[in-house]
N, C-alpha and C positions, 0 to 999 in steps of 0.2 A: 616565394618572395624572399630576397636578401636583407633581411633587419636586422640590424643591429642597437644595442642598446648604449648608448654610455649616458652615466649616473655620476652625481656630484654631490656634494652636501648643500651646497647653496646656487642661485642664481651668478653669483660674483663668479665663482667658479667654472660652473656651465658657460658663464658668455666669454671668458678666457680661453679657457681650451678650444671653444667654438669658433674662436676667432684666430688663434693658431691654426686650424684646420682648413679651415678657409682659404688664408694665407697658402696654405701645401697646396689646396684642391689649385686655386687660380694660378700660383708659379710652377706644378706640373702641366696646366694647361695652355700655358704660354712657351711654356717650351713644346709642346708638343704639337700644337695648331696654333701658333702665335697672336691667338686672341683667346679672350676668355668671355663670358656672359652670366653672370650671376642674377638671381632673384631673389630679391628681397624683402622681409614683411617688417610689418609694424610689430608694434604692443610691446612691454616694459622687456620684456626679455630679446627680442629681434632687436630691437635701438639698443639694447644693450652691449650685444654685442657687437654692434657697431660700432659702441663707444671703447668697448677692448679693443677692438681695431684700429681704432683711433690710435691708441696707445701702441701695441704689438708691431704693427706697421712699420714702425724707426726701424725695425732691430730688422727689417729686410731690405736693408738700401739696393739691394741688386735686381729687388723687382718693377721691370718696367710697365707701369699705369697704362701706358700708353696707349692698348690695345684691351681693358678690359672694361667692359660694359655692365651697366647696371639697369636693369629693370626692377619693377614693382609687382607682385602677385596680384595684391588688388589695392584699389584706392578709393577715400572717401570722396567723394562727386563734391567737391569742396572749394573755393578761391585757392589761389596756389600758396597765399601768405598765412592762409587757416595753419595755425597749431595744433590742431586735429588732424592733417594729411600726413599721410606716413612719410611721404617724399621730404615734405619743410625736415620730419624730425630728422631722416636719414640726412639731410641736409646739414642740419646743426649737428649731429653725431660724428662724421668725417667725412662728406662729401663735400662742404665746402672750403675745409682745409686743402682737400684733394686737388682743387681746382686751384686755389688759391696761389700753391706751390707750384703750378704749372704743371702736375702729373698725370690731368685727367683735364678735358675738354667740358663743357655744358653736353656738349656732344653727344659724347658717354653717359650720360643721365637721361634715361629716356621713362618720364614722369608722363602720365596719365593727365590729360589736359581738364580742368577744373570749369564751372560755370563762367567764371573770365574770359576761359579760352577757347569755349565752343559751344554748335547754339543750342546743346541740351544731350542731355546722358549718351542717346544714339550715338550722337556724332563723336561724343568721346570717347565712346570702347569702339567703334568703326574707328576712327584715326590710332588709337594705340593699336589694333590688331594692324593697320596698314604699316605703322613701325614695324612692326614683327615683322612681318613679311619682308620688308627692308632689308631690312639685319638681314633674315637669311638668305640673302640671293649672294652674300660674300662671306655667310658662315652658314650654311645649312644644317639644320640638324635632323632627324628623323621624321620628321612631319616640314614638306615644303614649304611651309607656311610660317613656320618658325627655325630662329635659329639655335644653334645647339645649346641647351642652359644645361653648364656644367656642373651647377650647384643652385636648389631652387630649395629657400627658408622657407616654412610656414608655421607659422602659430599654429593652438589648438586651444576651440573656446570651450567654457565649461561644459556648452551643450553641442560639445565635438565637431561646432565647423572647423573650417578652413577658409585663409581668401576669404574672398564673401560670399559663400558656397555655404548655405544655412539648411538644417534638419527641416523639414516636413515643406519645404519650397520647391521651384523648379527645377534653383540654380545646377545642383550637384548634377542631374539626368539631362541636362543639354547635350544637344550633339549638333557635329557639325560647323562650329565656333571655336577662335581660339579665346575670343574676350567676349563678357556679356554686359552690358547695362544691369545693374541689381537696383530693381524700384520699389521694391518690399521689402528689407531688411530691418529683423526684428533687432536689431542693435543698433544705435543712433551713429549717426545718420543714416534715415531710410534711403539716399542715394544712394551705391557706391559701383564701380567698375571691377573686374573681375578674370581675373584667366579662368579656366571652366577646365575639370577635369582632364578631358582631353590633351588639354594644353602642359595642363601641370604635369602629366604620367609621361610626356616626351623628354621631361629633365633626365641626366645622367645619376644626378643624385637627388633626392630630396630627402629634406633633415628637415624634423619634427624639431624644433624648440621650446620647451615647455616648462617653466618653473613655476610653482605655487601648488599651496593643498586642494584652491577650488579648481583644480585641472585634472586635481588626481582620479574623479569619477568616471572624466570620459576616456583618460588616459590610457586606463585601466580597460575598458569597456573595447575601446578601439584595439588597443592590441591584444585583446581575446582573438578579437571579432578577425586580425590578421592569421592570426597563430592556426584561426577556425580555415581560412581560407576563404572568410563571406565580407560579403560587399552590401551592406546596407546604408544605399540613399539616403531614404528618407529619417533613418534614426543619426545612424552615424555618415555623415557626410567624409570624415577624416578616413572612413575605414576603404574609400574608394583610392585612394591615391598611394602612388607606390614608383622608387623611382629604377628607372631603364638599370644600373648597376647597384646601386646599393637605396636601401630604405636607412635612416638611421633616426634614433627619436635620442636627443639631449633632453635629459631630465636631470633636475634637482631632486632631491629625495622626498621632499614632499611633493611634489607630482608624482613622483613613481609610488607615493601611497606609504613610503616608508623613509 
């Protein structure tokens, strides 16, 4: 596996450069297949860098929006105005400026549908996976069923999930799924939706995002467990995922333990 590490002194840090990168990954991917598809997580450091994005953004006037897509890793099964759905925050962070300025469509925003907008958990990780599949019949990526995610974010929780892919559950060992209903999550909200390993290991890239000392356990633990070459489900759900071209973990220094 291709891992890469980069390390920062602080969060502020981390979700800058995170967000310059980004920027590279999405405007090499526009030139090169004229669309782009990004995946996006919550939690204080994913919104984060959003919010440097927010900022970073001006200083690339020659990048056209126009064709780049955003998804969600996973979402809380929540009203769409809940301040707890990762989408509202991604929302207030720079998705709604996006649109605002005319550079990006509602379109382009393809959000995980809440108890509002359908008639129970099934039907909304069925309707996002049917998205997916969408997309990719005009951007294909390795798996027919999705389309190519040129850059796919995920947190890392202290007890090393991902997504909503939690230790000693199902979620991590599904197969055959690109998105799953999650109806037992020991982190509130017990609902939430879900891309499912499978889905995630089809990215080009996936970048671990992770600042704070209480990260630095699993942090630590998961990329042993990389370095080991092991895949442990049911302990470490994070040590499963790994992306098509590069692995890369953004740490603050107090994640990385030091």
């Amino acid at each position: 596996m291709n891992v890469n590490v980069q390390q920062f002194p602080d969060r502020a840090e981390l979700c800058f450069q995170a967000a310059e990168s980004l920027l590279d990954v999405v405007t090499s991917a526009l030139q090169e297949r004229g669309i782009a598809h990004v995946v996006l997580t919550g939690g204080s450091t994913g919104i984060g860098i959003l919010t440097a994005l927010s900022e970073r953004r001006r200083a690339r006037t020659a990048l056209d929006w126009s064709n780049v897509h955003f998804w969600f890793g996973d979402e809380r099964y929540l009203p769409e105005n809940d301040g707890d759905r990762n989408s509202l925050q991604a929302d207030q962070s720079v998705l709604n400026e996006l649109v605002a300025e005319g550079l990006i469509g509602q379109a382009q925003v393809h959000r995980v549908a809440g108890p509002d907008a359908s008639k129970d958990i099934a039907d909304a990780a069925r309707r996002y996976s049917e998205a997916l599949a969408e997309a990719a019949s005009t951007s294909p990526g390795p798996d027919a069923r999705l389309p190519r995610f040129d850059v796919l974010l995920l947190g890392v929780g202290p007890d090393a999930h991902v997504a909503s892919l939690f230790p000693d559950r199902s979620g991590p060992t599904e197969l055959g799924a690109t998105v799953i209903p999650v109806e037992n999550s020991p982190k509130p909200p017990s609902l939430r939706v879900s891309l499912t390993v499978e889905a995630i290991n089809t990215a080009d890239r996936v970048w671990f995002v992770v600042a704070g000392a209480d990260k630095a356990d699993a942090v630590g633990s998961v990329r042993a467990a990389q370095q080991a070459g092991e895949r442990d489900a049911q302990r470490l759900p994070a040590s499963l995922v790994q992306g098509r071209q590069e692995t890369v973990w953004w740490l603050d220094d107090a994640a990385a333990g030091h």
